[in-house]
N, C-alpha and C positions, 0 to 999 in steps of 0.2 A: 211826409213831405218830400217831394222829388228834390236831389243834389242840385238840379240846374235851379230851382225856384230861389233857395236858400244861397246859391251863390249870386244871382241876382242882386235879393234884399242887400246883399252885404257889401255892393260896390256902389247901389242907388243910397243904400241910408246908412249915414256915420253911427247913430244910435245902435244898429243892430245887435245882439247881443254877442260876447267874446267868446269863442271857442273855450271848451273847457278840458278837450283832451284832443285825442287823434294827431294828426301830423299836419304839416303847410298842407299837403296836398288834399288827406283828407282828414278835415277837419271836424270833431264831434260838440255838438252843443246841447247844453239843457233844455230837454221840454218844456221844463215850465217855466223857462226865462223866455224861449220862446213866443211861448203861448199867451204868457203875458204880453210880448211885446206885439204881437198880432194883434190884439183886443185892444191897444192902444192906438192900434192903424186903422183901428175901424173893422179888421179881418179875424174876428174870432171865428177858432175852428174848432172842433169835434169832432176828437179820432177815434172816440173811445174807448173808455177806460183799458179795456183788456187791450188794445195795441198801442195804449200810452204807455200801460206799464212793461210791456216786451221791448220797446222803443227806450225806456228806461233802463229797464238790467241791459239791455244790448250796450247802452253808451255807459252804465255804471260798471260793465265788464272788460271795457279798453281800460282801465285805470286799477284795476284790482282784478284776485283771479275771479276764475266763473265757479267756483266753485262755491268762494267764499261771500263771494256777492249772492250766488242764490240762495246759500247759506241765512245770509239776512235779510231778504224779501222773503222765506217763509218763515223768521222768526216774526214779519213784521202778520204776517196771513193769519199764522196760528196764537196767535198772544195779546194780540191789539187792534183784531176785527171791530169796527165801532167806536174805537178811540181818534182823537182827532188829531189831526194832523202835527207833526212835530219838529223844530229845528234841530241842527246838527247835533246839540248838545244833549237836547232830550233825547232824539233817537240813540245816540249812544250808550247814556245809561238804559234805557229799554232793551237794546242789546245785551249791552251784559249783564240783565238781569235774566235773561234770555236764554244766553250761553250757559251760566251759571246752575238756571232750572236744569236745562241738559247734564250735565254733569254730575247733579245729585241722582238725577232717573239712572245717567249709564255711569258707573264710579271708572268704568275705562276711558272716557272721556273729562277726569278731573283733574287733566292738566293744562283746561284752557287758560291760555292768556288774556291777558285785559284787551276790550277790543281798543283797538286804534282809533285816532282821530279820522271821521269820517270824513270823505270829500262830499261835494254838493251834490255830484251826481248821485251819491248813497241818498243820499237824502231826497233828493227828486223821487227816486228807484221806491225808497219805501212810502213814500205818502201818496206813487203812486198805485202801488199795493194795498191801501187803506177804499182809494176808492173804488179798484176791481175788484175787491172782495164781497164789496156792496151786489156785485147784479152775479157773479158766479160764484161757485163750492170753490174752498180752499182747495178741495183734490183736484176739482179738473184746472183750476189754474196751476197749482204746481207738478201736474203731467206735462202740460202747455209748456209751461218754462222750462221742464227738462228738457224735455224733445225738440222744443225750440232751438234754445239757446244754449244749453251747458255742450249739447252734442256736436255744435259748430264753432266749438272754443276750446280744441281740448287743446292741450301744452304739445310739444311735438315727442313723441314717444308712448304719448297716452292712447289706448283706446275705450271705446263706451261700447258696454255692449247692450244690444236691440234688446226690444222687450220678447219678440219672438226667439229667438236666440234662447236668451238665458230661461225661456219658457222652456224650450227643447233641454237646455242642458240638467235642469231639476227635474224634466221627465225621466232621462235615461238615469241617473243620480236616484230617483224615488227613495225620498226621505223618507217616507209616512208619517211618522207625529213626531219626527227629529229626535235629537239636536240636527241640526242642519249647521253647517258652517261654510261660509266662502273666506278663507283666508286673505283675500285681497279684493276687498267687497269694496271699493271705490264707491262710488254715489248710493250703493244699494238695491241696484239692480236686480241684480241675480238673488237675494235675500227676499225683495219683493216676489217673485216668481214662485220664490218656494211657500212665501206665505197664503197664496194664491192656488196654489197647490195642496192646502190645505195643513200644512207644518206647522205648528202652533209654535215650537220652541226655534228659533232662529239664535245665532250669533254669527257676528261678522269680525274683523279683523283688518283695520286699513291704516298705510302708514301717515297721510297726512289727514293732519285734524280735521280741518273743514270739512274735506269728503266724508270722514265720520260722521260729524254734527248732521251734513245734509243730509247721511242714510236715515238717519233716526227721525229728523223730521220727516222727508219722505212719506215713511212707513206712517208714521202719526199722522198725515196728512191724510193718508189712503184710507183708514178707520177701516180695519180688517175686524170682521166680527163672526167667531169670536175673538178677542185681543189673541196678537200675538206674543207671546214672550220674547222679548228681543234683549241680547246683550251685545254689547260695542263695547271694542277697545281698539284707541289710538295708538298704533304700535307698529314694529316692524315683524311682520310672524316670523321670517328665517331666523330674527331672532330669539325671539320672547316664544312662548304658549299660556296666552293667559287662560285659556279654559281646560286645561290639561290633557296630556296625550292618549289617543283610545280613546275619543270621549263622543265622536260625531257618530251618529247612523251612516250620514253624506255628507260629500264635501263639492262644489261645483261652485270652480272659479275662473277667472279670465286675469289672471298676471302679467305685471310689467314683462313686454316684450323687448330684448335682447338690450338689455337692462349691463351693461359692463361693470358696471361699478356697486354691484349687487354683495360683491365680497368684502364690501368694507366693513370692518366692526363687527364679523361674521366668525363665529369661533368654529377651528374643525373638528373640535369634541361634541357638539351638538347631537343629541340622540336620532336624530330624524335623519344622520347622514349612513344609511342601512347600506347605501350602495355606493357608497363614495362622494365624497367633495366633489362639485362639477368645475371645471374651468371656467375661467372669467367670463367665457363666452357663452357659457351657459346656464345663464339665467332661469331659462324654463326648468331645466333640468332640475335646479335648487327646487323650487317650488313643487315640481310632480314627489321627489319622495319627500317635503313638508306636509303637501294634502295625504299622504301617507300616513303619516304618523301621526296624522288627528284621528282616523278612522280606527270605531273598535272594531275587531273580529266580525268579518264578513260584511263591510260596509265598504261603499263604493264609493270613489271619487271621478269625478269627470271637469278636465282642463283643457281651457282652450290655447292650441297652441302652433306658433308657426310653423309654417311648413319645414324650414329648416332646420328644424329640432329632432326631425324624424329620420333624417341622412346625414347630421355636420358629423365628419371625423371625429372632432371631441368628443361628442357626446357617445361615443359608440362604445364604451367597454361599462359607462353603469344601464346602456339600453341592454346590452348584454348581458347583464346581469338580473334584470328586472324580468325579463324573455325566461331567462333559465328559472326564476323564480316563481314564475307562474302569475306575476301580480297584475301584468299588461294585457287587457282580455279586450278591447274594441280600439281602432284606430278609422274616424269619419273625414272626410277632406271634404269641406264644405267650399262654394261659391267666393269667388272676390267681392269684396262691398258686403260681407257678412259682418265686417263691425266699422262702426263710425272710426276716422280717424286714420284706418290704414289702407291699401289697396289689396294688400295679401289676401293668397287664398288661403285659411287657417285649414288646422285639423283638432279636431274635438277625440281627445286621448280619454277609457272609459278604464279606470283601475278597480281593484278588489282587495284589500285586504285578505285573502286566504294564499298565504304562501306557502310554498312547495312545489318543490321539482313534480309533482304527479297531478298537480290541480288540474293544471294548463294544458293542454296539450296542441292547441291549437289557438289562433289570436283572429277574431273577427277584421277584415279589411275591407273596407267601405267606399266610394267615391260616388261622390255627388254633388261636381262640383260644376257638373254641366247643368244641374238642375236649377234656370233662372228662366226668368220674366220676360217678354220681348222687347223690354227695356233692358236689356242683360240686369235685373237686380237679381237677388236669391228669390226663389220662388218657396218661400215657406210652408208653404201648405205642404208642396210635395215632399222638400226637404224634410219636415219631420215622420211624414206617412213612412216614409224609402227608411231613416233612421230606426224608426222604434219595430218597423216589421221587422227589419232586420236585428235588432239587437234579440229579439222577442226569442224568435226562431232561432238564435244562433246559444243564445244561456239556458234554451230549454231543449238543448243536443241538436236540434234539426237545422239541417242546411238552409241559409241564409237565401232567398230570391238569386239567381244566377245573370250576370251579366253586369252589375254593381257591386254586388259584395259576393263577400267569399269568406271561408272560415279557410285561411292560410296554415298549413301547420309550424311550429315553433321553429323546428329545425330547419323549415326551408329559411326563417326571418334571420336565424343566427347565422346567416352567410359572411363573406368576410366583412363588408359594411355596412352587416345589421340593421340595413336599411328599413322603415318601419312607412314608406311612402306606399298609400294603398296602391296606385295605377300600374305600381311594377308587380304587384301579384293578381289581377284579374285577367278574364283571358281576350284575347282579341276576339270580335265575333264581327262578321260580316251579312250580310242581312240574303237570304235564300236568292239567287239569281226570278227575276220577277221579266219573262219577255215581251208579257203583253204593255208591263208598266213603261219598259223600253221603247217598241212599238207605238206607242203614245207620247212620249216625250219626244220620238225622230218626229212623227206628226207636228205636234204644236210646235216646233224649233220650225219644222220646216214654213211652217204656216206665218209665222210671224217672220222671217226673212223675205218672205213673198209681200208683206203690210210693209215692211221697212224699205223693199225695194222700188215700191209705188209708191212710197213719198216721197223717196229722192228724184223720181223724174217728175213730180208732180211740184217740188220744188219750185220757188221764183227761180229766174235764173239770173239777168241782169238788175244790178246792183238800181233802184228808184234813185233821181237827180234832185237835188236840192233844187227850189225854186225861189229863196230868199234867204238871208242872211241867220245868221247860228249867233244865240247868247249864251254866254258860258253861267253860270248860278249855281252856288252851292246849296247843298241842300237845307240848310238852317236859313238861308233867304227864302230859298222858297217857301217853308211853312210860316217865316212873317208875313212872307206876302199871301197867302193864305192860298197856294195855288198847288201846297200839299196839305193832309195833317201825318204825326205821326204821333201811335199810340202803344205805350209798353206794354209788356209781355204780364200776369199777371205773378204776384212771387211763387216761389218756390211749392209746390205741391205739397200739403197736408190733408192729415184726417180733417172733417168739420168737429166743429166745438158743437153743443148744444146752443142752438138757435139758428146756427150758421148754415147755410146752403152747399149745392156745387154746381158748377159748372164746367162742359166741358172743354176742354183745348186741345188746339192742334199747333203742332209745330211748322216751320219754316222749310227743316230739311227733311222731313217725312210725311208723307200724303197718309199713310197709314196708321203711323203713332200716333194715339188721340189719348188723352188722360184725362183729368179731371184736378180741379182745384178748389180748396173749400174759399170761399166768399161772407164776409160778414155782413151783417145789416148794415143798410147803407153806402155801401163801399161800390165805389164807381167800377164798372166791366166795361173792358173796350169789347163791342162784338163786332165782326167780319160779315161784313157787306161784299155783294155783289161786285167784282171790279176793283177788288183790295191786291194790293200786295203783301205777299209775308216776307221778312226778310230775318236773318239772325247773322250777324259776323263770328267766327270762329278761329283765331289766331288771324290767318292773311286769306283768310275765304270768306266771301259774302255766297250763304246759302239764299236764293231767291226762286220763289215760285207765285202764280196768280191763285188766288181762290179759287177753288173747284165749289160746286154746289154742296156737296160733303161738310164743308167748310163755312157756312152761312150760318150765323146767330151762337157756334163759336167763341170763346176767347182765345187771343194769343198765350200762350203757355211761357215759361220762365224763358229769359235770354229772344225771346220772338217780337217783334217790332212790326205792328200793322204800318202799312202806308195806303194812305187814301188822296189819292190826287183828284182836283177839281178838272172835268174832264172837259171840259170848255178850253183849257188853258193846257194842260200836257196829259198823253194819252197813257194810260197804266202799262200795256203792253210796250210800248215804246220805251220807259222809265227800266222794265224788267230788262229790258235788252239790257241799256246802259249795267245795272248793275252786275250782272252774268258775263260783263265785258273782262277783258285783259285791260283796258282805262279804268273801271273801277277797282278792281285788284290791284293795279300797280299803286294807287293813290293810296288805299286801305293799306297798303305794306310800308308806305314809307311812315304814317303816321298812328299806325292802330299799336293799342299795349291792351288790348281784347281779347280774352279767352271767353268771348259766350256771350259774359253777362254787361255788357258795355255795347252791345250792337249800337245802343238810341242814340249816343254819342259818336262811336262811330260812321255811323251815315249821316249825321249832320254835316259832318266834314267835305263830304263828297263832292263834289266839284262836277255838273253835270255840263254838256253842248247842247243845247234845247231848240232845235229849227222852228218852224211854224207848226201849229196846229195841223193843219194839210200835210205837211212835210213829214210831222209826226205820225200819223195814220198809215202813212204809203210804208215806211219803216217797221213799223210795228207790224204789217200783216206778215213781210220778214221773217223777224224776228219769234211770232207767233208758228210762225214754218219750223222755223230752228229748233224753236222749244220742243215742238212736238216731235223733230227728228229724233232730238236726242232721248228722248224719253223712250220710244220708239226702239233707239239702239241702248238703250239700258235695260229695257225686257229684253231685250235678245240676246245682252249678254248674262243675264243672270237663268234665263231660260238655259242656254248653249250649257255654262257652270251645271245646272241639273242634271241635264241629259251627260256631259262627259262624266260626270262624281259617280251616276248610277252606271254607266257604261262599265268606265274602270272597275268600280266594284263589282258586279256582275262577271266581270273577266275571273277578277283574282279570287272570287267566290267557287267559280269553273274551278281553280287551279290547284287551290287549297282546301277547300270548303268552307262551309260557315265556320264551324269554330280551328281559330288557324292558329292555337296554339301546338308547339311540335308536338 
């Protein structure tokens, strides 16, 4: 249900039903107070079930965490499939008959507390759980609702990591038939991966409850066959070791990052501190020699870890330590947007339990952090090809692929600031002087300055006369009066579900980027017509361009706003003008709080000067001049960018040669 329909209902009708969380501004309400109160309008709807109940935990998650709300929508998925529907009171004891089952399977988990009084939205959230269960598997809905929801909710400091990811990191980790352990197994991620991996013995280690409980169902969820042995404990590992130390094959985990307050209640007698207490500011640091000291003789650990854990001052006399020991054997600097939650580009740290000054001699350094998508996402596929050759070739003596990685030797890393950042130990390389590829780029530069120079005198040149008087309309009159429409972007890009479709989209500010978005049965698609405009606002920029043929049968893509005007009454091209104007910008700046995904609102606001029909036309061929100039002078300046980037290079390639390390 669109925010404008619902703010609508609730200024037209005093019945409407009361918000039951969110803020004045934005307000959450229950679906099925909702949806009742539609059916009593005469307006029953069918969202179904599977985006009733995401619609559910989303508004059940403002009020409680997301963890512990997902927590009891798969208590409700896995326990009481088939059971009928239940109020506040009965869900609750269901619950904690629930939590309680969990607790006897994991005895780490036998310090749950009594669940709490449930609010309504819990209760909406699980009965609407009873009925998605009906038409899909527990596991693919509770994949859905992780992916979905918990990983756009995390608390600020958390992050979740990808399923590719933590696939990667139990590759280089290879358990084989475990124990496997992630010390800081948050939802159960990276435990799933290893089960997947083929690990039958798992344990995890996580310090709040909920996210334990939710690991365990998870995994129950996903019905690994054959069973996995899974143990959980709700704990803090820097403190505790509930499985004892020496006891994993592998350990590969993703730790609270730069976590300050990591040393409270933290004794410095603890056996795992081999290389020293870390400073308060180094949190990772704690955690790298804990997945230590799980590891028996000659098993591997692999952490993900910020970048600056690899250079901060502090941390530089137990990095020193660990270097001389021999125990620090790969360091990978992967892509930004490698985990939900933070922007950092991490580094994936690969350790060994076999210590000794003579093991070592050498520390694999990796980067691959240019390796993304032309959506800048991480590009995974390559990402772990470029990882596992390289680890492969470097533990079995031979030299690592050149140009990415490098096998650094120890003694250059122990410099005075034992810096452990791969891009400072590989070498610069410049790509062979290429004259004929020069030769071809002076051509095409030159070629398109010649297109560019013939459209400027081809140019109109005096300004078309108004012949009749100008009404000023904003843009939300104009779609009452039906002389625009305007259609949103479709949400956020997912996998499809089984049964679900795709379709593809194009965005606003890229002719190029096209993606795809899954679509459920039934679910309305805006598609792009002939004579559409695209638009998307972005802080105080309205991106506008017309549909290209490219672009035909189409959906708009997330944050992208079709506009389709009645061309009897205002011309498309003429409207593009307006919006690409310095009048539309100044308006959008005084009033827009849009980062993206608010354009639809945004451009309602807009305040247009609308002449005649006739008037309209003689403007727009204008304006259609304009467009094409500038696009025109945007290949020529990203053309010109080519030719100088390869020029320059090509020079200092002369100068130095390709590889320009001294």
């Amino acid at each position: 249900m669109r925010p404008t329909a619902v703010s609508n209902w609730r200024r037209r009708h005093s019945d409407f039903p009361a918000p039951v969380g969110g803020t004045e501004k934005s307000p959450r309400f229950s679906l099925d107070e909702v949806r009742e109160w539609l059916a009593g309008q005469g307006r029953a709807v069918d969202v179904g079930s599977k985006r009733a109940l995401e619609q559910a935990v989303n508004t059940a998650a403002v009020l409680a965490p997301a963890a512990e709300t997902l927590r009891n929508a798969l208590l409700a998925l896995l326990n009481h499939a088939g059971d009928d529907r239940a109020d506040e009171h009965g869900w609750r004891q269901r619950l904690q008959a629930g939590t309680e089952k969990l607790a006897k399977a994991y005895p780490g988990l036998a310090d749950a507390n009594a669940v709490p009084d449930l609010h309504a939205t819990q209760t909406t959230m699980l009965n609407a759980a009873l009925e998605a269960v009906a038409d899909r598997s527990v596991r693919d809905l509770a994949r859905d609702l992780y992916d979905e929801i918990l990983t756009r909710r995390l608390v600020k400091g958390d992050t979740a990591t990808p399923a590719r990811l933590a696939d990667l990191m139990v590759r280089l980790a290879d358990p084989g038939d475990g124990p496997f352990v992630d010390i800081a197994c948050g939802a159960g991620s990276i435990l799933m991966a290893a089960a997947r991996h083929g690990c039958r013995d798992v344990a995890g280690i996580e310090t709040t409850l909920a996210r334990a409980q939710l690991a365990a169902l998870r995994i129950s969820a996903e019905g690994f066959k054959p069973p996995v042995r899974l143990r959980l404990h709700a704990s803090n590992a820097l403190a505790t070791d509930p499985f004892g130390p020496g006891t994993a094959a592998a350990v590969a985990t993703n730790p609270p990052f730069n976590d300050r307050n990591w040393a409270q209640e933290i004794r410095e007698d603890e056996p795992w501190w081999t290389y020293g207490v870390p400073t308060g500011k180094d949190s990772e640091l704690a955690w790298v020699q804990r997945a230590l000291a799980q590891l028996r003789p000659g098993g591997t650990a692999v952490l993900a870890m910020p970048p600056g854990s690899a250079a901060s001052p502090s941390g530089r006399r137990i990095r020193r330590r660990m270097l001389s020991d021999g125990v620090l054997r790969a360091v990978f600097a992967l892509p930004r947007g490698s985990f939900h939650g933070t922007a950092l580009a991490p580094h994936l740290w690969l350790l060994t339990n076999t210590a000794g000054p003579s093991v070592a001699q050498a520390v694999l350094t990796a980067d691959f952090s240019d390796h993304t998508t032309r959506a800048q996402q991480p590009d995974w596929d390559r990402i772990a090809e470029a990882t596992l050759q390289a680890w492969t070739a470097f533990k079995n003596g031979n030299e690592p692929p050149s140009g990415e990685s490098r096998a650094t030797p120890v003694t250059t890393l122990l410099g005075d600031a034992v810096d452990l950042t791969p891009a400072r130990y590989l070498p610069l390389r410049l790509p062979a002087p290429d004259f004929r590829r020069l030769g071809r780029l002076k051509r095409e530069t030159a070629a398109k300055v010649d297109v560019l120079g013939d459209s400027l005198k081809q140019a109109p040149g005096a300004q078309p006369e108004l012949t009749g008087p100008v009404r000023w309309e904003t843009f939300e009159t104009l779609a009452q009066n039906a002389e625009i429409s305007l259609h949103r972007g479709l949400p956020a890009e997912r996998k499809p579900n089984q049964g679900e479709t795709t379709v593809r989209t194009v965005r606003a500010d890229s002719r190029n980027l096209a993606g795809e978005a899954a679509i459920e049965p039934g679910q309305h698609v805006p598609r792009i017509r002939e004579g559409d405009l695209l638009a998307a606002v972005y802080g105080e920029r309205i991106w506008v361009r017309q549909a290209t043929e490219d672009d035909l049968d189409a959906a708009p893509a997330f944050g992208t706003v079709v506009i389709r005007t009645d061309p009897r009454q205002i011309d498309p091209a003429f409207l593009a003008g307006f919006l690409a104007s310095a009048l539309a910008h100044q308006q959008l700046a005084r009033a827009s709080t849009s980062l993206g995904v608010n354009s639809y609102r945004d451009l309602l606001r807009l305040r247009v000067a609308l002449p005649s029909i006739k008037d309209q036309h003689r403007y727009a061929g204008l304006f259609t001049s304009l467009e094409a100039l500038a696009t025109e002078a945007t290949s020529l300046a990203r053309q010109t960018d080519q030719l100088t980037r390869a020029w320059r290079d090509d020079t200092w390639a002369a100068i130095v040669g390709t590889d320009a390390d001294e």
